[in-house]
N, C-alpha and C positions, 0 to 999 in steps of 0.2 A: 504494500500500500504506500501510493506516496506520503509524501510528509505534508504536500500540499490539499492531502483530502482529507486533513486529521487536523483538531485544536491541542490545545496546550493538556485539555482533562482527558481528552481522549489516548495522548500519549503515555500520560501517569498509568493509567490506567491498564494499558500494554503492557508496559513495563513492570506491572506487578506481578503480571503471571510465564512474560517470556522478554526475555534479554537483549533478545537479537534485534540488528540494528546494520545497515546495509547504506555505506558512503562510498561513491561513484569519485573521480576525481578522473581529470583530461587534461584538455591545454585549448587555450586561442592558438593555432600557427597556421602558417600554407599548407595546404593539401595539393598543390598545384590546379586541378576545375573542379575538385571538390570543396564541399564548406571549409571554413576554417574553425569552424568548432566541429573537425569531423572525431576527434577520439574522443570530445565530451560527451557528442551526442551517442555514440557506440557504448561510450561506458555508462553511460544510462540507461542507456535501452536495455542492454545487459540486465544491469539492476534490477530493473523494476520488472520484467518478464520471468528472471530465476525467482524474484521474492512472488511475485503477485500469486502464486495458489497458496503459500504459506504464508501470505497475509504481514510478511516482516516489513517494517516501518523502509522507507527507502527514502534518505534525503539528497534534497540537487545535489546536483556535480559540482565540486569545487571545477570553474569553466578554467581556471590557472596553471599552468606547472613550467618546469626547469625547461626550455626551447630556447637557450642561446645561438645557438646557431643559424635559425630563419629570422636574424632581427634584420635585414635588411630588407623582408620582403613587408611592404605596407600592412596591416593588421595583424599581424605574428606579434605577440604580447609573452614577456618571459618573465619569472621568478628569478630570484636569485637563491643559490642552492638552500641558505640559511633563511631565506624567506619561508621557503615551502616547509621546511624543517618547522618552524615555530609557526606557521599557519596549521599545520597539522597536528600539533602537540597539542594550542585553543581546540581544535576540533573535538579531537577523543577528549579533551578534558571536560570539555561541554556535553557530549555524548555518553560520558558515564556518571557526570552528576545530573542527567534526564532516567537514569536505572539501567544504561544498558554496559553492560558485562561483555557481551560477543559480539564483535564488530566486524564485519566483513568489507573492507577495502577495494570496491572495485576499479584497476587501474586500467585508463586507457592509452596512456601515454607512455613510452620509453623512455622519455627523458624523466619523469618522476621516480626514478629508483632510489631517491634518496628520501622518498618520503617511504620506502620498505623499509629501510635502515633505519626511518625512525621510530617506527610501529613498535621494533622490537627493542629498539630504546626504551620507550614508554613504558611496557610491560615489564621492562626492568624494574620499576619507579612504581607500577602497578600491578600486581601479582595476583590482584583475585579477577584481573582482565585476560580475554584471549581477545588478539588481532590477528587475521589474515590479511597478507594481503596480497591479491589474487591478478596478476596482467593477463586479462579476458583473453588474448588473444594467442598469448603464447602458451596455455595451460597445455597439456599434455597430450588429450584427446584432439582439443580444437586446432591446437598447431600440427597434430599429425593427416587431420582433415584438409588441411591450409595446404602442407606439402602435396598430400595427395592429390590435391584440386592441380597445383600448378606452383611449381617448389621455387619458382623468380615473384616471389610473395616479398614485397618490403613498403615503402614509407609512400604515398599517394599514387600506390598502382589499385590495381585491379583489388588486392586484399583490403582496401579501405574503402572501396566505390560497390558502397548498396544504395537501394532504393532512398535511404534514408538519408544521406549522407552526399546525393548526387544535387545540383543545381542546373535550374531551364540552361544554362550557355556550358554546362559537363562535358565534353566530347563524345560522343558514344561510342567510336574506337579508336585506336593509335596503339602506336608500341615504341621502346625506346632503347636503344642501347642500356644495358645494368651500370649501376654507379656504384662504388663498393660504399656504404656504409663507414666503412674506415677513413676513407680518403676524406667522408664530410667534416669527420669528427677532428681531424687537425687543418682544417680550416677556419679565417676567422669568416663572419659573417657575409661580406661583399664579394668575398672568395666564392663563398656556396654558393650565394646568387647566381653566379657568374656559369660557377661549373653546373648546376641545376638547370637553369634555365625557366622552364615553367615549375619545380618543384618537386618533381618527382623523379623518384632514384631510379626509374624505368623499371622493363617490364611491358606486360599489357595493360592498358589503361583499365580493361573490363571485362567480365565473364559473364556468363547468362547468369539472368538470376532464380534460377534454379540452380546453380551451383550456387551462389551464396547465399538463398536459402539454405542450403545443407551445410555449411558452415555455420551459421548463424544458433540451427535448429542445435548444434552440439555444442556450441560456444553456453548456451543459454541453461543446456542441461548439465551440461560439467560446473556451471556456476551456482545453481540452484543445488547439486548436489553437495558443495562445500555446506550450505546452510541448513540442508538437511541433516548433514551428518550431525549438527549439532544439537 
């Protein structure tokens, strides 16, 4: 249930008989003709589809995270590492004086791994808390789905262009030479621009989407099975 269809009595009231508690967290960057809130909006969808038959509370997306490296492209918006780090510490600390205990972290950005590292900080500091935290995409099942669909899966191709996440001017096909990941990541910003182009590390821009419904259908059941276990 979202957070958005529930009052302040309504959440006490959850929280008296179940713990669980379900935070989405993405980034503002370039997707190249995809949104630029495309892993907010994925980590949300996530969210709210593993919680929604188990009824777990699911609050927005922090819409922010760690993207230094696309600040040259117009609307790419970054944290700085020690930002996210104490934007997330207020989080869970707000989140378990509301009564929740088990917190499932849904990440959809790669560059927020330092808000992993901080999770398990926190539970240093709070020991009657569990935190996961869970990168929707790379989970086990779903990334093994991802390879098998088409294993040149990376940063604004085809594995981030669903129905949900496409815009009226999206390209509806292309392909691009691969850009190694590595190479972006000892760049400074104006560099990536440069070597990127429109923003994507190449690849196909898009698959049917019947295939990414079947990623999606596993991404959402591998997610919802963490919350179940609990």
């Amino acid at each position: 249930m979202r957070i958005a269809e529930m009052d302040w009595q309504m959440v006490e009231d959850w929280a008296r008989h179940d713990d669980r508690a379900v935070l989405p967290i993405g980034s503002t960057e370039q997707h190249a003709g995809l949104s630029l809130l495309t892993d907010t909006i994925l980590a949300e969808r996530i969210a709210t589809e593993a919680a929604a038959p188990l009824n777990v509370p699911v609050f927005p997306a922090l819409p922010f995270g760690v993207a230094p490296a696309f600040a040259a492209f117009p609307g790419s918006i970054t944290l700085r590492v020690e930002t996210l780090a104490v934007v997330m510490r207020d989080l869970l600390d707000s989140l378990k004086r509301s009564g929740f205990r088990r917190i499932l972290v849904v990440n959809g950005h790669g560059g927020n791994v330092s808000a992993g590292s901080l999770t398990q900080e926190w539970m240093m500091d709070n020991p009657d808390c569990r935190v996961r935290f869970h990168d929707w995409w790379r989970a086990p099942a779903t990334w093994a789905r991802v390879v098998a669909t088409d294993p040149n899966a990376t940063h604004a191709n085809w594995m981030e262009n669903f129905p949900w996440t496409r815009l009226p001017t999206t390209p509806a096909e292309g392909e691009k030479p691969m850009i190694e990941p590595e190479r972006v990541r000892t760049l400074p910003p104006f560099e990536v621009r440069t070597l990127l182009e429109d923003g994507s590390y190449g690849g196909r821009l898009a698959r049917s989407d019947a295939e990414m419904q079947a990623i999606w259908d596993v991404a959402v059941a591998e997610t919802r099975a963490l919350l179940d276990a609990w």
